[in-house]
N, C-alpha and C positions, 0 to 999 in steps of 0.2 A: 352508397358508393362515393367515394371522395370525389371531391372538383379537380383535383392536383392529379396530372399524368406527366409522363418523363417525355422529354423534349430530346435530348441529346446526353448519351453517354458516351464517354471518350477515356483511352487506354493508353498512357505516354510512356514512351520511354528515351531517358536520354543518354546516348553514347557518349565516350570520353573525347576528348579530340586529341593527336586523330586517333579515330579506334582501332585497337589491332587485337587480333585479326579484324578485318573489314567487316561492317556489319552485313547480312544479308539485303540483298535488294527487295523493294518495296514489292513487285511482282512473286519472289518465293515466298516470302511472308502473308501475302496474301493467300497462297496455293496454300500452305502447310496450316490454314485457318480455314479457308473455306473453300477451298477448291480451284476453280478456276472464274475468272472474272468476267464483268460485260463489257469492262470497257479497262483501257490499258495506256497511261497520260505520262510519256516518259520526257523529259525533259532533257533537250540539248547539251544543258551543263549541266553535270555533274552536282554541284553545289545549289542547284537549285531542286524546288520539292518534285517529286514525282508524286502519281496518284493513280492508284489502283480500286474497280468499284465495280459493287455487284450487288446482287440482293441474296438474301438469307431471311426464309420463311416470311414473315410479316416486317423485315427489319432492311433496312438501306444501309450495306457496311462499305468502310472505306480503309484503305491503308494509305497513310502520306509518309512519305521517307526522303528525309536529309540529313545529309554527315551524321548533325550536332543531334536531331532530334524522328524517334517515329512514333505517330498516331494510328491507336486504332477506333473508328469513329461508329458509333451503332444510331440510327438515326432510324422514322418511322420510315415505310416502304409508298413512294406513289401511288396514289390511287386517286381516282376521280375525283372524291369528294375532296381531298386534302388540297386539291388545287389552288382554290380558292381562300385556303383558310392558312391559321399555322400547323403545321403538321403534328399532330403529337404521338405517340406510339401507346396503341388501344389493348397490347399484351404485354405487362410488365412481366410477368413470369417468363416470357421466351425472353427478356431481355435480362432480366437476372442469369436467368441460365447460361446466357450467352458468355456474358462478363466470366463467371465463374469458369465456364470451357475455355477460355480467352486466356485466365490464370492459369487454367491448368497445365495447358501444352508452353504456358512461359517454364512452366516448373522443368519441362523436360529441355532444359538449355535451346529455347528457341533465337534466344540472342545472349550467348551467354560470355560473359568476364569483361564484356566491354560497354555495360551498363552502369553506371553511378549515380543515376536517379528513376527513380517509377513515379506514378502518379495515377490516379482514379477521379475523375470526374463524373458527376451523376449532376442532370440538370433538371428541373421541375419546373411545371408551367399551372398556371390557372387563369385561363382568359376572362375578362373582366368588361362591363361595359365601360368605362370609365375611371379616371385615376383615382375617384374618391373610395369605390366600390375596390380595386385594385390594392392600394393603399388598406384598406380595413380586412382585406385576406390575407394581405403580406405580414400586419403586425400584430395577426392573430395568432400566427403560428410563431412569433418570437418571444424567448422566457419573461417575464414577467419582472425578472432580475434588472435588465437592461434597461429598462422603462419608457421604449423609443414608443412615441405615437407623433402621428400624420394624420391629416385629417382628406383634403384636396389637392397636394403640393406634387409635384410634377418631380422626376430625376430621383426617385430615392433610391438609396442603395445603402445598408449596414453590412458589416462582416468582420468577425472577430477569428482567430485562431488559436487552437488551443492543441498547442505545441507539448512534448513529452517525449523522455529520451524510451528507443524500445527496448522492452528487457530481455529480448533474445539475439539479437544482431547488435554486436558490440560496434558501438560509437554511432550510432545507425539513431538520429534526431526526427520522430515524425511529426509532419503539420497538417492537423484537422482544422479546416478553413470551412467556414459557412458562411455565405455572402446569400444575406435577401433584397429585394430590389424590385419597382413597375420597372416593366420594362417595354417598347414601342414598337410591332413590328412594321413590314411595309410587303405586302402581297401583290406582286404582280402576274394577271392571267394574260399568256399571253398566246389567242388565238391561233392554232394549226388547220390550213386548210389542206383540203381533200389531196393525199398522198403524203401527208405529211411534210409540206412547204408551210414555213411561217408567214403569219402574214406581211404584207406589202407594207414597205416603210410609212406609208401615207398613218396609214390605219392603228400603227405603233405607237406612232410620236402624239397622238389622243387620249391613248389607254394610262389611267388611271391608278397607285396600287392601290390597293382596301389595308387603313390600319386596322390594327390589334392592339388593344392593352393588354398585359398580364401581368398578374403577381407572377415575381418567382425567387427562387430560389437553388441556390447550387452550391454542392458538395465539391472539394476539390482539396482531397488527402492526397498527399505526397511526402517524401525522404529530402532531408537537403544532401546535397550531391557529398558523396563519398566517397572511398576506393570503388575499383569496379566490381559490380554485385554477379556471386553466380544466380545461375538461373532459379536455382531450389531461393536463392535469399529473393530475387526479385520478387517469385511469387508469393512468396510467404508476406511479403511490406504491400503486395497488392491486395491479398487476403484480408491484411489487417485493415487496411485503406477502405477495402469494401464494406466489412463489418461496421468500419466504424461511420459509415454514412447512412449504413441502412439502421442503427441503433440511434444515431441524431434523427434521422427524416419521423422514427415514431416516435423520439422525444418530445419532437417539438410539434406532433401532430399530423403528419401529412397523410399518414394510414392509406399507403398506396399496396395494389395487390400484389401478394409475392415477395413484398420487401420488407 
């Protein structure tokens, strides 16, 4: 079984400014994906983000929606043990599939003519006890080509992109970005007593987070901005976008399930 499980995949898309017709609100977007939400984060102003969030099978999804930009964000789902730790998402297959349902209902004009960039995000983690062990994961899975090596050193981060015009959307430029990197988390548990009241500020300002090293690694294909795409072109640059992460992640080794 590999060490390497996905941490966060995310679904962008960016509107023209200003987009006409007006893009959907973050709340339909959320409905016409996955039904009805837990929770519902709308913002005052206009120009600021709203945030729509619910859970979906083993998976924590979210809609963020502003003018210029909407995220669709697929994260692991809380659970006990995850409290403690960094979360990572124990079903790659239900999150492949996701993505893929995600494309699919873009294909049927879920934001369509007032798009002019997509994007695909796929992020990978492998917890590490330390930067030296972290480091020796990260530059084991990068080609041989490059010839980066690390040994103990703290803050790393490489990322190349390998850019190509596509040859079915005319003038349509896409960027396959791979960025590896330790990277540092910070976990904070923070005690709920009986009824569900947080604990007392005395007891807060004690608590401690627990870090994490990880290797990781992140995919992050995208179009540079164009005219505005119908919904059949977004999804098809999302397609490619996905393809082309899940054909890097088993080039360079990660051999995660499903992908």
């Amino acid at each position: 079984m590999s060490e390497w499980k996905a941490f966060l995949s995310r679904i962008s898309l960016f509107p023209t400014v200003p987009p006409a017709p007006p893009t959907p609100s973050a709340l339909d977007l959320y409905r016409r994906i996955w039904g009805e939400p837990d929770s519902f984060h709308k913002q005052p102003n206009a120009l600021m983000q709203t945030v729509v969030e619910g859970r979906h099978g083993h998976l924590q999804v979210n809609c963020l929606a502003q003018p210029t930009r909407i995220d669709f964000n697929l994260t692991a789902a809380p659970t006990q043990e995850a409290q403690t730790t960094v979360a990572l998402i124990d079903h790659p297959i239900e999150l492949r599939d996701e993505l893929k349902r995600i494309i699919g209902i873009l294909d049927e004009g879920l934001v369509s003519n007032t798009v002019s960039r997509v994007a695909l995000n796929l992020h990978f983690l492998n917890l590490k006890p330390s930067y030296e062990e972290a480091n020796k994961a990260v530059t084991k899975i990068i080609p041989d080509q490059y010839g980066v090596t690390v040994t103990d050193e703290e803050d790393f981060v490489f990322q190349i992109n390998r850019p190509h015009m596509d040859e079915d959307i005319r003038d349509v430029k896409m960027n396959f970005i791979t960025r590896w990197s330790v990277e540092r988390f910070e976990v904070l548990t923070i005690p709920i007593q009986i009824g569900g009241v947080p604990a007392a500020a005395g007891m807060l300002s004690s608590l401690k987070p627990e870090n994490f090293i990880s290797a990781s690694v992140l995919f992050d294909n995208n179009n540079t901005p164009i005219r505005p795409l119908t919904g059949k072109e977004q999804s098809a640059l999302l397609r490619k976008a996905f393809d082309a992460a899940v054909e890097m992640q088993r080039e360079i080794g990660l051999s995660i399930e499903g992908f």
